[in-house]
Kinemage of the C-alpha trace (Angstrom):
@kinemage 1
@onewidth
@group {chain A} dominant
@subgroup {mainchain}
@vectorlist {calphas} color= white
{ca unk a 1} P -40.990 -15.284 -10.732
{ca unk a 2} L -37.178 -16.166 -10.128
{ca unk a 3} L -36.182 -19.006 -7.899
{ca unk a 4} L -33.395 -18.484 -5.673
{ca unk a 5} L -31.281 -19.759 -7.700
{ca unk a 6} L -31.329 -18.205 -10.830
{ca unk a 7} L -31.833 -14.802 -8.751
{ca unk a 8} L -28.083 -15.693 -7.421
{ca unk a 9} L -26.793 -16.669 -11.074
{ca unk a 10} L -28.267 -13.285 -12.677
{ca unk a 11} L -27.318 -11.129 -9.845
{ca unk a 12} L -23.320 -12.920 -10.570
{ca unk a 13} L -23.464 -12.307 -14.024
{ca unk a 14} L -24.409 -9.614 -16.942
{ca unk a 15} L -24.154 -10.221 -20.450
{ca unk a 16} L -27.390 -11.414 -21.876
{ca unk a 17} L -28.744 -12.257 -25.453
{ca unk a 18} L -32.410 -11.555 -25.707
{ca unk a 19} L -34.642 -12.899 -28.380
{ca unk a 20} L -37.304 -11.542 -29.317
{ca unk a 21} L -40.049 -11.658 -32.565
{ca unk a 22} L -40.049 -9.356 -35.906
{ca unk a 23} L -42.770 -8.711 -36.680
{ca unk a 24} L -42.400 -11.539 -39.997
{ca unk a 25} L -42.043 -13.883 -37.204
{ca unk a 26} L -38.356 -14.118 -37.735
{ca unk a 27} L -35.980 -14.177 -34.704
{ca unk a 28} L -34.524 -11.198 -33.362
{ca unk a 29} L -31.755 -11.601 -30.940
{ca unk a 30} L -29.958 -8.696 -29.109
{ca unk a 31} L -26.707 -8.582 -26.477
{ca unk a 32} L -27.395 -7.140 -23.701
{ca unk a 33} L -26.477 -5.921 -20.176
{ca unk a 34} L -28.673 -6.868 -17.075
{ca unk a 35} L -29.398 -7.876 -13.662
{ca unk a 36} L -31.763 -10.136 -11.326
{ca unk a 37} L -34.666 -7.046 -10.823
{ca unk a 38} L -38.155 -7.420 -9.385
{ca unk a 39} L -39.879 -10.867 -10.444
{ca unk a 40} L -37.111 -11.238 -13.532
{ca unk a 41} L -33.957 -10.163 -14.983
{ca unk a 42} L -34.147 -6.418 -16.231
{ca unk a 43} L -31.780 -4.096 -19.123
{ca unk a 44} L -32.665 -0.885 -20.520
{ca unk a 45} L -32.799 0.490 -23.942
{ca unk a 46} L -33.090 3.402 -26.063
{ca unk a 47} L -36.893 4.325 -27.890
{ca unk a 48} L -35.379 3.352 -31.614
{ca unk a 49} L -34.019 -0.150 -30.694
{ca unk a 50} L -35.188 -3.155 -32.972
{ca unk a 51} L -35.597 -5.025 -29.743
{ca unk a 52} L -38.267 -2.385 -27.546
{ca unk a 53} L -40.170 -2.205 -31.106
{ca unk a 54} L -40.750 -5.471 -31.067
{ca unk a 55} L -41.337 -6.541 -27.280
{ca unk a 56} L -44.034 -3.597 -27.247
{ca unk a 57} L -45.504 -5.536 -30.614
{ca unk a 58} L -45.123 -8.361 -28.803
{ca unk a 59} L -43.675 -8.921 -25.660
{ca unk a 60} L -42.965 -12.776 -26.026
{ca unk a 61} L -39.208 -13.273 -25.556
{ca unk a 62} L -36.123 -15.470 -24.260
{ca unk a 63} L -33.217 -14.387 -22.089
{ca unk a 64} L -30.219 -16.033 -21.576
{ca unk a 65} L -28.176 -15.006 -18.986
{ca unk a 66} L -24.476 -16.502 -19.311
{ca unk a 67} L -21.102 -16.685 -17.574
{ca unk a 68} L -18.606 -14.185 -19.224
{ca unk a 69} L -17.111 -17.479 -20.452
{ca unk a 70} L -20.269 -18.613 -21.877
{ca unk a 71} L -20.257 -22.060 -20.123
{ca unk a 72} L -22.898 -21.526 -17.598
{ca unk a 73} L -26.101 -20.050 -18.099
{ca unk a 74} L -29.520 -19.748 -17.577
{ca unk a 75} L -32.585 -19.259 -20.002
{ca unk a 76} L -35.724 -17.218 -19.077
{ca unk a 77} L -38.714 -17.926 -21.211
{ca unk a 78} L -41.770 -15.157 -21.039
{ca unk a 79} L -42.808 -11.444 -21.058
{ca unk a 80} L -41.538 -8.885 -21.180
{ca unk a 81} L -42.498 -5.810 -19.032
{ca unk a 82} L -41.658 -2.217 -20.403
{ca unk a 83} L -41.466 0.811 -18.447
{ca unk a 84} L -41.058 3.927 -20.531
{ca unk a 85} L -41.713 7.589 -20.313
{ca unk a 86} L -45.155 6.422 -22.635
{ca unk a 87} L -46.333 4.646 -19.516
{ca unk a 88} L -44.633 4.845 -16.833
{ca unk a 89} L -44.429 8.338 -14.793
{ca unk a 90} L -41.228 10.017 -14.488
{ca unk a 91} L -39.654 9.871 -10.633
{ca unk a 92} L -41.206 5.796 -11.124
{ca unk a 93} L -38.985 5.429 -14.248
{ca unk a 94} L -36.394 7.278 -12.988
{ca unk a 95} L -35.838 5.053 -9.786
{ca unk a 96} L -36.425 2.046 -12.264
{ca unk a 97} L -33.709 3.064 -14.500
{ca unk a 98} L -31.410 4.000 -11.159
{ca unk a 99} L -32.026 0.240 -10.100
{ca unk a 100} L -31.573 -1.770 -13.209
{ca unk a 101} L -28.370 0.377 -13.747
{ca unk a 102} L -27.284 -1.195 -10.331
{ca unk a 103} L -28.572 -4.557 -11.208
{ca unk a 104} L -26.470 -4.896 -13.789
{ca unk a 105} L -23.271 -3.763 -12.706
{ca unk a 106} L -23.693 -4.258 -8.712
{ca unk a 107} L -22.689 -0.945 -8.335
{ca unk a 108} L -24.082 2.991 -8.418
{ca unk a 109} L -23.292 5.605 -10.788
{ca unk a 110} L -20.845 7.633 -10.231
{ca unk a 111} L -22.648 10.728 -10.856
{ca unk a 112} L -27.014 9.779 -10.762
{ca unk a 113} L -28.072 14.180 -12.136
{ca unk a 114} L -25.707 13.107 -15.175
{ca unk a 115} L -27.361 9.305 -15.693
{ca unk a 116} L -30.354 10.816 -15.350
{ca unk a 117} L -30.217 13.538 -17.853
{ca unk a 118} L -28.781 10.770 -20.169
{ca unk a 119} L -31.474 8.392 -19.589
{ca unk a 120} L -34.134 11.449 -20.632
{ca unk a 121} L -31.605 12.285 -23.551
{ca unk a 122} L -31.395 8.608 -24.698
{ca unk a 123} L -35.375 7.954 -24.364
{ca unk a 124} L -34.394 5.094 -22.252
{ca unk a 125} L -36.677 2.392 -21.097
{ca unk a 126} L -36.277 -0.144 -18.631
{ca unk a 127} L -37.873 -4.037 -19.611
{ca unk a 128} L -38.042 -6.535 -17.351
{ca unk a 129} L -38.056 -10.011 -18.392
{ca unk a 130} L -40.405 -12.275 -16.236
{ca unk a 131} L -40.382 -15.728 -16.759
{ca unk a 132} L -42.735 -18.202 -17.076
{ca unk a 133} L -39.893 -20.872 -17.876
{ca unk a 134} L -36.527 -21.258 -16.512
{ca unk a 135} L -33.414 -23.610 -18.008
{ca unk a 136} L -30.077 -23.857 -18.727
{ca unk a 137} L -27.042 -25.265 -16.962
{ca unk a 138} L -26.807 -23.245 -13.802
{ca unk a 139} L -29.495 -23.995 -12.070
């Protein structure tokens, strides 16, 4: 669950970089895009990314959430949650998708038939990291 606090921080700022595990054990770290959403801090991603292979292998993972200048952030430690067409039916992804989109840009689409269809194009799945742990220098 977010605190307050960290809700605030990740509903200020957007760019992320999410590790995650190969499946060697090795580190895997992606930049992303993403919001405060639900009980975490959400970003989607297409079916053939490095990073939804391995959360659905193992959904163990670290988020940190920065300032654009990279001098204040925040670290989530935990799960990840995936919601994708394989589980997740489609109106429920589709709203899920809708509201992480918003999330992480504090705005709405500009046309939501066109996201949509890309979304479905793209194979696009929404994760939701949900701490266990929080850190980092803005909290």
């Amino acid at each position: 669950m977010l605190t307050d606090s960290t809700r605030q921080f990740a509903t200020e700022n957007h760019q992320g970089v999410l590790t995650c595990f190969r499946r060697n054990g090795m580190p895997q770290m992606s930049i992303v895009t993403c919001g405060a959403y639900r009980d975490g801090v959400a970003f989607t991603t297409t079916a053939d990314r490095a990073k939804l292979l391995n959360l659905q292998r193992d959904p163990r993972c670290s988020l940190m959430v920065s300032k654009r200048d990279w001098w204040g952030y925040v670290v989530l430690e935990g799960q990840a949650t995936i919601l994708s067409p394989e589980n997740t039916a489609a109106d429920e992804l589709r709203q899920a998708l809708r509201d992480v989109y918003r999330a992480a840009t504090n705005q709405d689409h500009p046309n939501w038939e066109e996201y949509d269809q890309a979304m479905v194009d793209d194979r696009r799945s929404a994760v939701i990291v949900v701490p266990d742990h929080i850190y980092g220098t803005a909290m």
